[in-house]
C-alpha positions in Angstrom: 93.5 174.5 90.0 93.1 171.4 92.7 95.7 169.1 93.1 95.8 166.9 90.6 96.1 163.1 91.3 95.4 161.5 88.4 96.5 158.1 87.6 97.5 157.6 91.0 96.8 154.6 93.3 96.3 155.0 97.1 95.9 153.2 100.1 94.0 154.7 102.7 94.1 153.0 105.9 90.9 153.7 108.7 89.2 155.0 105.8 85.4 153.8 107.0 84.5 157.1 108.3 85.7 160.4 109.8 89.0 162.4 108.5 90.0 158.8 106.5 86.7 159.1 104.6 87.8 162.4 104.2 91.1 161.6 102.7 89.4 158.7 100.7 86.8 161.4 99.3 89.5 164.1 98.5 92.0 161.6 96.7 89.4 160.3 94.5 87.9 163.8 93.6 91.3 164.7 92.2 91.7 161.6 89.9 93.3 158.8 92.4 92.0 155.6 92.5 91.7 154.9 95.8 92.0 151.5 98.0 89.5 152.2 101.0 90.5 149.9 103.9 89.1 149.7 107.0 88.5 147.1 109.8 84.8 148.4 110.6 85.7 148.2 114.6 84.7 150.4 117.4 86.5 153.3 118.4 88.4 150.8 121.2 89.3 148.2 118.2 86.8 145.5 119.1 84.8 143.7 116.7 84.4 144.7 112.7 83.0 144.6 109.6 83.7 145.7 105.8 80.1 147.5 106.0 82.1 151.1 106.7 84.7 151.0 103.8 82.2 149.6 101.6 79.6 152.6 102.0 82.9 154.8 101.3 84.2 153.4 98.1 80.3 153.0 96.6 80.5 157.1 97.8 83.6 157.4 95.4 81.8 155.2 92.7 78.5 157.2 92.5 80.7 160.3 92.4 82.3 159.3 89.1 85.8 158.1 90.8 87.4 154.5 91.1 87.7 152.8 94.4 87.9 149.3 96.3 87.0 148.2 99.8 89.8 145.9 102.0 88.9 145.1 105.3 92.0 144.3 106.7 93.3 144.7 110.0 97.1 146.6 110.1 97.6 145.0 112.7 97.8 141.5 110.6 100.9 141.9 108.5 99.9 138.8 106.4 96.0 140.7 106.1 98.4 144.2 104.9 100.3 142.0 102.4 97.5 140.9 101.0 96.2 144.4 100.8 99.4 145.6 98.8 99.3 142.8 96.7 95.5 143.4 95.9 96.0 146.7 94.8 98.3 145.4 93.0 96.5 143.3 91.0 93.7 145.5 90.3 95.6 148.9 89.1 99.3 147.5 88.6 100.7 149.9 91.1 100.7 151.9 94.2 101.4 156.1 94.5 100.4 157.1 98.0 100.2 155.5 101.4 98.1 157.6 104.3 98.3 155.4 107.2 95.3 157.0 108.9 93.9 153.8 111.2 93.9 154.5 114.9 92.0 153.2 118.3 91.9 155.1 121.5 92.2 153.4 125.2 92.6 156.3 126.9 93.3 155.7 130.7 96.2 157.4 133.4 98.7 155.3 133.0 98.7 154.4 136.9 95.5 152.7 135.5 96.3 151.6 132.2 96.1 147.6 131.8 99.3 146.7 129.6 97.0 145.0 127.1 95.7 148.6 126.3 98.9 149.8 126.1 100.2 147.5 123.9 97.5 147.3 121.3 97.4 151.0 120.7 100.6 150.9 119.6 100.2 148.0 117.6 97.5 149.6 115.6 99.6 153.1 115.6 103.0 152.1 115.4 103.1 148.6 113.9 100.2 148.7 111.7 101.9 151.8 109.8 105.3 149.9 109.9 103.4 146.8 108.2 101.9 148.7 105.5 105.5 150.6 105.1 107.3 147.6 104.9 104.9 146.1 102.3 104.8 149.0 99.7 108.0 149.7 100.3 109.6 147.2 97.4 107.0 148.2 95.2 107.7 152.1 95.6 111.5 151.5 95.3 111.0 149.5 92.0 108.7 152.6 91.1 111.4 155.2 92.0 108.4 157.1 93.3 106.3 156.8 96.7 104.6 159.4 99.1 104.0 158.3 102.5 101.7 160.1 104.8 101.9 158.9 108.6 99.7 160.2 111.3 101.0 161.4 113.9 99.1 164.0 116.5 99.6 166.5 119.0 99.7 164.0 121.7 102.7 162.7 120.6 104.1 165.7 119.9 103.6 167.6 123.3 101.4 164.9 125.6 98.3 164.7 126.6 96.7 163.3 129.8 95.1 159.8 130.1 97.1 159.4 126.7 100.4 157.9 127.2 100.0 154.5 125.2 99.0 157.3 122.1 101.2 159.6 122.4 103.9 157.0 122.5 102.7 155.5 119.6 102.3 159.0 117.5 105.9 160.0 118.5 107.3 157.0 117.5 105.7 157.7 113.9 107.9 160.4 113.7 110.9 158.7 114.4 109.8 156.0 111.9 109.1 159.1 109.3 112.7 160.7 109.9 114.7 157.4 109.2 112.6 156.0 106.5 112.5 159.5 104.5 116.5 159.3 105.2 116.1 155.8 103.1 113.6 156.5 101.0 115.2 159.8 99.0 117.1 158.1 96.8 114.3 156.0 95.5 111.9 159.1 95.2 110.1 158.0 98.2 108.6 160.7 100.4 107.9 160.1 104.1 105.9 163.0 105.9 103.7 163.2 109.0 100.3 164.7 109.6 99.3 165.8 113.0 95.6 166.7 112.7 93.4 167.6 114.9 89.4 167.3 113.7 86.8 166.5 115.7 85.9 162.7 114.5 84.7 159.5 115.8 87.7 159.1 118.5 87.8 162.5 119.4 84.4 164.3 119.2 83.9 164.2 122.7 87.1 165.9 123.6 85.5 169.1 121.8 83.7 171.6 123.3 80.5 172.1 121.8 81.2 175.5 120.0 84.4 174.2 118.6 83.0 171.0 116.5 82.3 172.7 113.6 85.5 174.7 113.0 87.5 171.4 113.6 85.6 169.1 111.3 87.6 166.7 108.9 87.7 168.2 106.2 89.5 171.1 107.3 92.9 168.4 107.2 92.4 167.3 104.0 94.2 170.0 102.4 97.3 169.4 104.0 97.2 165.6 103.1 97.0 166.1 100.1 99.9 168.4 99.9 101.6 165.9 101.3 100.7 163.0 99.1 101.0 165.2 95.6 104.1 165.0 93.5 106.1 168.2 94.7 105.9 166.9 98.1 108.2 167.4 100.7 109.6 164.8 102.6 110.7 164.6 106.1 108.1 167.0 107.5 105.7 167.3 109.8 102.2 169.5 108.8 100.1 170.4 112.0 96.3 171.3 110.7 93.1 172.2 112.0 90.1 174.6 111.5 91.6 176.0 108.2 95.1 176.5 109.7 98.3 174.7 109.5 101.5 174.4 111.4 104.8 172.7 111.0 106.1 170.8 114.0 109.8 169.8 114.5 112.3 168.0 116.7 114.7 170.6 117.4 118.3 171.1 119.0 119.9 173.9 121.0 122.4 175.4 120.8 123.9 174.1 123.8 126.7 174.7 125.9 130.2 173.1 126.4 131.1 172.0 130.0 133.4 169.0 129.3 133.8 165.5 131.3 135.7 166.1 134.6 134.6 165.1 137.6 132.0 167.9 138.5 130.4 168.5 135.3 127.1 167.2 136.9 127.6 169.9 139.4 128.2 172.2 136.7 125.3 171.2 134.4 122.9 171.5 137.0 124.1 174.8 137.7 124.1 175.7 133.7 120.5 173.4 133.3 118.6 177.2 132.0 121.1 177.9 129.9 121.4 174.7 128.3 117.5 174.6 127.8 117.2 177.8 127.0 119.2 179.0 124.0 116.2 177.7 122.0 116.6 181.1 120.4 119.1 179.6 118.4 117.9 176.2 117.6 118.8 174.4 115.1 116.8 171.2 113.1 119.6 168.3 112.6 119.8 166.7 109.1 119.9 163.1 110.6 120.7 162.2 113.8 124.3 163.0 113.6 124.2 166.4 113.9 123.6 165.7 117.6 126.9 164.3 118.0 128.8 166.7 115.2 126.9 170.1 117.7 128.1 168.4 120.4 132.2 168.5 118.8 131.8 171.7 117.5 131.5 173.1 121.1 134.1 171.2 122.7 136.2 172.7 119.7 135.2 176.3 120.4 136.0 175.4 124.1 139.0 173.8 123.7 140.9 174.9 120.1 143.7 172.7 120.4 141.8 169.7 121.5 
């Protein structure tokens, strides 16, 4: 049995075409009704038009499923208000968030205009923290919300030409880990998705042979996984061409050298051994168990300390 999404409400942001569409497609197959908003712009972010998001929700429609077109920028937090508040005024509620909208200015960064910089991560970043911070009320009044950010490889491990993207995909993450620290209690979710599917953006970082086994579609499952009731939270799915991963930010073990006047000498000296005891990582709860690690070994070091 599929998924079943019934009753729900989602927001899909960048939902005009590739692996948003896709998201769009699959929400509304399994019951959601689905808000399909897109800007309509080029790959870059200039210009736009509702014409995308409007083919997409008449796609849902003459499939049998529910659907509305918003062509609002994320960028524009007044434009994502208005978004949340429209959704909530046609179906009373919203379920699921899949912040999917994204531009690409790929450039080195010695040539990289700041401009470029900084508009990639207001799409990525901010436009993801605009529509977070405007379902978020609504979700904890709801005790119940599932939050899909994506994030992407690029972030996760780099990629060249692609440092304002890669910042703004790893910054998701950290945005994920805090607000799915906050959001528990209230029944909120917070995930990530790090896809990798050959669409608009990326199709010509593909090698011919390889288009077809990374096609959109091949995500969806993992969204969905993500969005549904028995999600986790806190997580980060990798997916592509029918696999799936699961990236995380992890700690080693470390090692104990203490604060006297050497221990940069001796940390450069112990630098492999510090990096590598990987073997025995460990994934933090929050961000204190940085700090708590980093007592326990002065403790083992020093007993009566």
């Amino acid at each position: 049995m599929p998924l079943d999404f019934t009753g729900r409400v989602a927001i899909v942001t960048g939902a005009g075409g590739g692996l948003g569409r896709q998201h769009a497609l699959a929400l509304a197959a399994r019951g959601a009704k689905v808000v399909v908003n897109d800007l309509g712009g080029a790959v870059d972010g200039s210009g736009g038009s509702a014409t995308a998001a409007d083919a997409v929700v008449r796609e849902i429609r003459a499939l049998g499923g529910q659907a509305i077109a918003n062509g609002a920028s994320v960028t524009d937090f007044p434009a994502v208000e208005h978004l949340v508040q429209q959704t909530i005024d046609t179906w009373g509620r919203i379920d699921i968030v899949v912040s999917n909208a994204g531009i690409l200015r790929d450039k080195t960064f010695a040539k990289m205009d700041l401009a470029d910089f900084r508009l990639v991560l207001d799409v990525h970043l901010m436009g993801a923290v605009h529509l977070c911070k405007a379902v978020w009320p609504h979700m904890m009044a709801a005790r119940y919300g599932r939050i899909v950010l994506t994030t992407s490889s690029s972030g996760l491990y780099g990629n060249f030409g692609q440092s304002n993207y890669g910042a703004a995909k790893l910054a998701l993450v950290g945005l994920m880990q805090t607000l799915s620290l906050e959001g528990h209690k209230h029944g909120i979710h917070v995930n990530c998705l790090a896809p990798t599917a050959t669409t608009r953006m990326t199709e010509k970082l593909f090698p011919p042979d390889m288009l077809e086994a990374f096609k959109p579609e091949a995500v969806v499952p993992a969204m969905l996984v993500l969005a549904s009731q028995d999600a986790p939270t806190r997580t980060t799915l990798c997916a592509g061409a029918g696999s799936f991963e699961a990236a995380q930010i992890t700690l080693s073990e470390g090692v104990y050298i203490g604060t006297g006047p050497d221990a940069d000498v001796y940390l450069a000296q112990r630098l492999d051994e510090v990096i590598g005891t990987l073997d025995r990582a460990s994934v933090p709860a929050n961000g204190d168990g940085q700090g708590a690690n980093e007592y326990r070994l002065r403790k083992i070091a020093n007993p009566k300390a």
